[in-house]
C-alpha positions as CSV (number, residue, x, y, z in Angstrom):
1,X,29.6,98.7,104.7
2,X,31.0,100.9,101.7
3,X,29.4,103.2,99.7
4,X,31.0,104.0,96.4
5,X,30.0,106.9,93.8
6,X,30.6,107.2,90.2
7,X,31.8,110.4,89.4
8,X,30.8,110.8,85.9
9,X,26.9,109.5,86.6
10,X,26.5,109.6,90.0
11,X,25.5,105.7,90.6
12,X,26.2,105.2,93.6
13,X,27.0,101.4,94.7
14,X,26.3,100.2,98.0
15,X,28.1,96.7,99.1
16,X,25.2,96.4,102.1
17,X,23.0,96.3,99.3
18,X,24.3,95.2,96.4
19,X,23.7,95.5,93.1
20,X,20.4,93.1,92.4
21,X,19.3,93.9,88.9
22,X,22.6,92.8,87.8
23,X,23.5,89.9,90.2
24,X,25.2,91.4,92.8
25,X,24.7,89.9,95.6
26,X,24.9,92.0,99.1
27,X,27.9,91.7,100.7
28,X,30.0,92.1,97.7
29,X,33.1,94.2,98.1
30,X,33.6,97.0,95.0
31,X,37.0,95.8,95.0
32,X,35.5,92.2,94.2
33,X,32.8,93.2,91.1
34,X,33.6,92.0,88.1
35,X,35.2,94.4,85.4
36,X,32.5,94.2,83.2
């Protein structure tokens, strides 16, 4: 899977994992999230 990092904070967001506390499901590409 990918790993992405924010380069102004740092977040770094992993599509293996997701992105639970904001309903992100794993598996979800970064090129898929929504915009906001």
């Amino acid at each position: 899977m990918e790993k992405w990092k924010c380069t102004v904070c740092g977040w770094v967001y992993d599509s293996a994992v997701g992105d639970p506390s904001n309903g992100i499901n794993p598996g979800v590409k970064f090129e898929d999230l929504p915009g906001d």
